[in-house]
N, C-alpha and C positions, 0 to 999 in steps of 0.2 A: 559807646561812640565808635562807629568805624574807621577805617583809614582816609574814608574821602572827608569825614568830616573833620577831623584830625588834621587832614591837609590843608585845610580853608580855612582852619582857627591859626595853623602856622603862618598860612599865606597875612591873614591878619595883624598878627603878632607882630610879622617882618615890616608892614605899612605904618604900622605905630610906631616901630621903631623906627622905621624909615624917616616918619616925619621929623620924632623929636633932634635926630641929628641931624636932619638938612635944617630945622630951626630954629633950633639952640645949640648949636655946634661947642660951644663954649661951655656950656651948662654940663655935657656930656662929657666932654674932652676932660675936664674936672672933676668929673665923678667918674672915671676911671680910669686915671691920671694919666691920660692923653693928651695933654696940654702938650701944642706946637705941632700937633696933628688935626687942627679944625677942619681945613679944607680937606682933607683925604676924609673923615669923618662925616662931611657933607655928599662926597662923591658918592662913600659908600651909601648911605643914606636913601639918596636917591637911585641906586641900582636896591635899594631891599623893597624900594615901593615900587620900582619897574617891575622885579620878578612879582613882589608879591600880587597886582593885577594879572601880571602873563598865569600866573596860577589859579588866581579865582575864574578866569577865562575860558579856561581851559575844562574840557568834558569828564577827565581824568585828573583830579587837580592831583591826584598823588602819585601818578608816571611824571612830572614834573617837578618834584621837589628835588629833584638834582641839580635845578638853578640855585634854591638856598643851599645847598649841600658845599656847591662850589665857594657860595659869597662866602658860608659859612669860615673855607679852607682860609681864605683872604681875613675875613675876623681875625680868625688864629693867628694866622703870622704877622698884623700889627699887637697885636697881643701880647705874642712870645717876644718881638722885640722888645716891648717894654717893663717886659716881667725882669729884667736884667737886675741884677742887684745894683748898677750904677743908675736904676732911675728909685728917684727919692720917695716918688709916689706910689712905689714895686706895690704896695698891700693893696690901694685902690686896682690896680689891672689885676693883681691874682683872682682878687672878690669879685670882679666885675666877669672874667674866666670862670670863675664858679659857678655863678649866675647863669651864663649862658649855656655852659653846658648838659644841660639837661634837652635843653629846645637843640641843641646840639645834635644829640641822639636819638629824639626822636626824629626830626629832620631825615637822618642818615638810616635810620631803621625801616623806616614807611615806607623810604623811595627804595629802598633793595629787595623790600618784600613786592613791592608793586613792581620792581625790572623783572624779581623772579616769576612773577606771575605771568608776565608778560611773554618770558621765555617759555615755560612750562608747556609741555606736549604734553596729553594727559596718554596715558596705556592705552593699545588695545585691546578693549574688555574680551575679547575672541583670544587674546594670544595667552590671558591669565591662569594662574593654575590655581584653579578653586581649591578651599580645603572642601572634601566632604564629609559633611554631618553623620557623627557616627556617637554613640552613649557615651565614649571615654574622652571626650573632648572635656565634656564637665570632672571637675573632681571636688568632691563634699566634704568638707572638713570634718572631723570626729566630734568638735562641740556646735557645729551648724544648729539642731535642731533647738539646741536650748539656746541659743544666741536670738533665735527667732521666734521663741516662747517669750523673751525679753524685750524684744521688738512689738511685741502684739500687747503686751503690759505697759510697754510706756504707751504705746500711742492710745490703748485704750482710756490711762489714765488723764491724757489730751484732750479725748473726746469727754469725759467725765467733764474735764474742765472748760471745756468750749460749750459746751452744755450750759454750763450755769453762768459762762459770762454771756451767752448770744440768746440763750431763748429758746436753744433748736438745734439741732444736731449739724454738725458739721466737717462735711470730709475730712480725712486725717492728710489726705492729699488733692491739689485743685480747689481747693474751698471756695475760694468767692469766684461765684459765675462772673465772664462778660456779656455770655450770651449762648442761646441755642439754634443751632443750623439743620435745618433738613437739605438733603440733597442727593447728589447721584455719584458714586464711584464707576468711572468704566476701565475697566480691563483693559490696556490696550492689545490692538491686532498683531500678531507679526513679532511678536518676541522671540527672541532667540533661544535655543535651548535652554539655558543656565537658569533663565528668568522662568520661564515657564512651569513656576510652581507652586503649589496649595492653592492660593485664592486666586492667585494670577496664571492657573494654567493653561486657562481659556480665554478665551475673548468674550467679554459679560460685561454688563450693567446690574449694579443691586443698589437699592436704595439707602442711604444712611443717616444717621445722627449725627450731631458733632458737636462739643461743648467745652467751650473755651472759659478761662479762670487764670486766677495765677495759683501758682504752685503750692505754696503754705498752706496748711491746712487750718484758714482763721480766717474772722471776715475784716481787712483793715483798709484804713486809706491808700487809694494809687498812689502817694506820695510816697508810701514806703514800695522802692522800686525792685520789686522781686521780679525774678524767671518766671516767665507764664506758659500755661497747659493748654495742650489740644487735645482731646480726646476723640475717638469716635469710632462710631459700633456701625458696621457691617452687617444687613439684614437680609436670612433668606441665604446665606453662605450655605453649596453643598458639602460632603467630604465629613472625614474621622472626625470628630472633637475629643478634648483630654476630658477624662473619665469623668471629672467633676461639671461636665458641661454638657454631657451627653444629651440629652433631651432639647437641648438648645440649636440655633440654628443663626445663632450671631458672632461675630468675628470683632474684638476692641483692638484699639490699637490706642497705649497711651504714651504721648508722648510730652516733650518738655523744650523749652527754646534755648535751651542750652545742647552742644553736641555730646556731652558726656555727662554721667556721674558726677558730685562733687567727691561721696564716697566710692570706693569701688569695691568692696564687699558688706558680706552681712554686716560682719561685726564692726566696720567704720562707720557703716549709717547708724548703729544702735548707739553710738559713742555722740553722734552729730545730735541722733534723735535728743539723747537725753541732754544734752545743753539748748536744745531748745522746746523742751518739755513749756516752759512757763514762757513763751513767746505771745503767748494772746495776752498777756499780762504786763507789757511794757507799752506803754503809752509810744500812742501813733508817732510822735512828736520826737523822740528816743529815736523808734525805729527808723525814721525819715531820715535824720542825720546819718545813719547809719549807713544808711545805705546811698546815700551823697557822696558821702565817703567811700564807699566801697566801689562805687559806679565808677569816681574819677581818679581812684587807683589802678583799676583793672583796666580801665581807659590805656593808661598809661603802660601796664605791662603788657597790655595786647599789642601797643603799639610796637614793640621790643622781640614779639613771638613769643610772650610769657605769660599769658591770658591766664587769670586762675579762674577754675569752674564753679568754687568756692565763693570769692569773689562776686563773680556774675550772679551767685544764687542771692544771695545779700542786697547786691546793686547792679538790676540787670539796665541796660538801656532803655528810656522811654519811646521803643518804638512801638507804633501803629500792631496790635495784634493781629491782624488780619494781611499785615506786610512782612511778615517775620517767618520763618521758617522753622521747624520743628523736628525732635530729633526721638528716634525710639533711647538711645541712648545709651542701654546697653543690647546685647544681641540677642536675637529668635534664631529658633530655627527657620531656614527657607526652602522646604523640603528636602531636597537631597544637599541643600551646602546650609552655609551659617550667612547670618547677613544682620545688619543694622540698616531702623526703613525712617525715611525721614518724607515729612510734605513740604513742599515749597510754592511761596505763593509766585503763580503765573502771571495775574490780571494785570495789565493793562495798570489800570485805577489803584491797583492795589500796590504794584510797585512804583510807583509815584507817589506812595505815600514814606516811600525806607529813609527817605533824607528828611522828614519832616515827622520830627519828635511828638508823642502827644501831650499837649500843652495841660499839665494839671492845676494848675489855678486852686479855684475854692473851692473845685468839686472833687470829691471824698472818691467817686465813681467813674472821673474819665474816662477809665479804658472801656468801661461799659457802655459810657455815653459813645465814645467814639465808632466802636465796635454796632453797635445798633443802628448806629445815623448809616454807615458805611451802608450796612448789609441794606438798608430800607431804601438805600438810592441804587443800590450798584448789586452785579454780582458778585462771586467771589472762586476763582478758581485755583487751584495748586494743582502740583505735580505730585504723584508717589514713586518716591525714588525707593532704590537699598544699595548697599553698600556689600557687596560681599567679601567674606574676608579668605587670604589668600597665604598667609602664615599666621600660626596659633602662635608664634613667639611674639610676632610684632604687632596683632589685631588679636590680644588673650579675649577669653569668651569670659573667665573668672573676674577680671578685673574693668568692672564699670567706668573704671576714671581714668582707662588709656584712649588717648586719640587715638583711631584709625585715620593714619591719613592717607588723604584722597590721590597722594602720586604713589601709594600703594594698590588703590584699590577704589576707582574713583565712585560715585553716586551712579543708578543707571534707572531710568523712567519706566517702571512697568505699570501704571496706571493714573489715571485721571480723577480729582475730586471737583465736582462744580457744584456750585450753592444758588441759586437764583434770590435774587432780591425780594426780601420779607422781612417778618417782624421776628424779632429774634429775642425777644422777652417779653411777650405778652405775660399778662400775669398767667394766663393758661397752662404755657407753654413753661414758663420758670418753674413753676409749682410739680410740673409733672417729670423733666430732666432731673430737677435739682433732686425729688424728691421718692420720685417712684424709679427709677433708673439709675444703677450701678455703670461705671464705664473700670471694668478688671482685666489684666492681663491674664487674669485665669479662666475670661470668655473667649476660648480661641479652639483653635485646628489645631489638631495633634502636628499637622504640619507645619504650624507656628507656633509650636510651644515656646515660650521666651525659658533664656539657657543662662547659665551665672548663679553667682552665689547670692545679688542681690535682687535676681527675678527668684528665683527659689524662696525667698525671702516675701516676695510680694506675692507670689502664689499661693501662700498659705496667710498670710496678713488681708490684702484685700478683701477676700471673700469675710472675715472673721468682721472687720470692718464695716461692711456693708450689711452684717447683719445688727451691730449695735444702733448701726440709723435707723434701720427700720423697725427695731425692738423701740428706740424713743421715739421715733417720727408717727409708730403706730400706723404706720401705711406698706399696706405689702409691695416689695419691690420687686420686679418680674422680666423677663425678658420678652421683647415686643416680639413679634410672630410679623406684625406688617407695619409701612409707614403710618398708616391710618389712625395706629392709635396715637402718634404723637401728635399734640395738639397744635392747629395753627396758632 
């Protein structure tokens, strides 16, 4: 849940309470031993249902919550005068002080993040001092390899087990498709030095893939509200590739809707991995709660500036996949500097969809229904941004689960992805993504080799991966040479 909607469940909150005091004055004044204060309880009342329409009104409803912030001030101080040990009913006004305090803080949290935003001049990206990409930026721990010989044993014993509960092999990561996209990546014109690198040095169109899932690697009800995946392969890319890709001629980029890691090294995800080794083995119904839970706790610390990335993997918001924006999450290289590359969606249609949750009802598949209706009526376009980073202390490459933040080192546009409106799960088209097509971070340019302990990690995992599917799917998986062969 964002700040704007955050805002408008508050603006709500204030109207109910608004009403019950302007119409039961008495009922309230009583249950938080306010008695002999009706009419000031009525006044205020109707000032929480004034503000709270001036908020739902309003474009911005969370630049506005400085009207509850202030009534708020005003609560307090009838409050505090009644919390006095000479009033007999002190226990009701402390509890009822208790109560409130929490809508309290968030009130007061949303609308200081949304002043600062509002303030905020972001850098300019001309004036920054890039770091450049150089070998010793990385450093590899002494037990890395066998951390990542333990990483490739549990998840295989995942896929063992996903095997025998689905029927069929299933990614260890992105598991359940919502859908597959063809479309066009362009290069943009006119980049600036810094940007002008590996795939983006030139100004080009190449054709691509792109296949969206959530993240887990199981096939479970949209009810269970995980972080979902973007993926997508790059066709016909010129330039180096890393050794193990040589012959190849495609560029993956995988990413996640979360901005960061939950882990940030090998050995955290191997620790994450194995608590949730037996996760396809909890009933959907388990996991749902769970992630209810988790969704309207991180709600709540997001609101605060204390968002956990953990959290959001668990209980990520039910928004629109196709309205959501995507993160590499940890860093690549970006030819001569380091950077983190993220897409965001641009359309029109599509960002009109970010304040409208998708409604999961009785079907198991929402985000796939929704995600398919989408693409068969509309286009779908995003930006490609990166993020480069400008100190290794405060944007580490080692550690997946630190924010880069953006008054460091903000987002900058060096390319274009647009989809045109099709069918995006034909059975054709499912069967040949899901099944004959790997999407790996170890399909890339030497110039975007992805850098960390936990790409080092997926570099030798994925590929390992990608060949137990196709040892049980018994279908060679290959790297496309043109769009042609992926199926309408």
């Amino acid at each position: 849940m964002d700040d704007r909607m955050m805002a408008r469940g508050l603006a709500w909150f204030g109207i109910g309470l608004g009403l019950a005091e302007t119409l039961a004055p008495r009922r309230v004044a009583w249950a938080t031993g306010l008695q002999g204060h009706e009419g000031t309880l009525q006044l205020y009342g109707l000032r929480e249902i004034a503000t709270g329409v001036a908020i739902l009104a309003a474009a911005e409803p969370e630049r506005h919550l400085g009207l509850r912030v202030a009534g708020d001030l005003l609560d307090a101080g009838l409050l505090g005068l009644r919390a006095m040990p000479a009033n007999p009913r002190r226990g009701r006004t402390l509890a009822a002080a208790l109560a409130v305090a929490p809508v309290v803080i968030l009130d007061t949290a949303i609308w200081l993040k949304a002043r600062d935003r509002a303030r905020f001049v972001p850098p300019n990206p001309a004036d920054l001092p890039y770091v450049r990409y150089r070998a010793t930026v990385e450093t590899v721990g002494p037990d890395e390899e066998a951390t990542i010989d333990r990483i490739i044993a549990s998840q295989t014993r995942l896929h063992a087990r996903n095997l025998e509960i689905f029927g069929r092999p299933v990614r260890a990561s992105h598991g359940k498709m919502h859908g597959a996209a063809i479309g066009e990546l362009e290069v943009l014109p006119n980049l600036p030095p810094w940007l002008r690198q590996g795939l983006f040095a030139e100004q080009a169109r190449y054709p691509v893939v792109a296949r969206l899932a959530n993240v887990p690697g199981e096939i479970a009800s949209d009810a269970v509200a995980t972080q979902r995946g973007f993926a997508f392969k790059v066709i016909g890319v010129p330039g180096t590739m890393l050794p193990e890709h040589a012959r190849e001629r495609t560029q993956d980029f995988v990413l996640d809707s979360g901005d960061r890691f939950a882990a940030g090294t090998a050995a955290q995800f191997l620790a994450n991995h194995r608590a949730l080794e037996h996760g396809s083995q909890i009933p959907d119904g388990v996991k749902a709660a769970i992630s209810s839970v988790s969704r309207a706790g991180n709600a709540a610390l997001d609101a605060v500036g204390a968002g956990s990335a953990l959290l959001d993997f668990f209980g990520h918001p039910r928004v629109h996949p196709l309205a959501e924006a995507y993160f590499s999450q940890a860093p690549l290289r970006f030819g001569d500097y380091i950077a983190k590359l993220a897409v965001v969606p641009m359309g029109p249609a599509q960002r009109a969809l970010a304040d409208a949750p998708v409604e999961i009802g009785t079907d198991p598949d929402a985000l796939r229904t929704a995600t398919v209706g989408y693409l068969r009526d509309h286009d779908a376009t995003f930006d490609v941004r990166v993020q480069l980073c400008t100190d290794l202390d405060r944007m580490p490459v080692e550690d997946a689960s630190a924010e880069w933040r953006e008054n460091e080192s903000p987002y900058q546009t060096v390319a274009r992805l647009r989809f045109p409106r099709q069918e995006a799960f034909s059975p054709e088209r499912r069967a040949h993504v899901d099944e004959a097509l790997s999407f790996c971070v170890s399909h890339s340019l030497a110039a975007h080799r992805p850098l960390g302990s936990i790409n080092r990690a997926r570099l030798r995992a994925y590929p390992a991966l990608a060949r137990l599917r196709r040892q049980a799917g018994n279908r060679p998986v290959q790297e496309p040479r043109s769009i042609a062969e992926i199926p309408a």
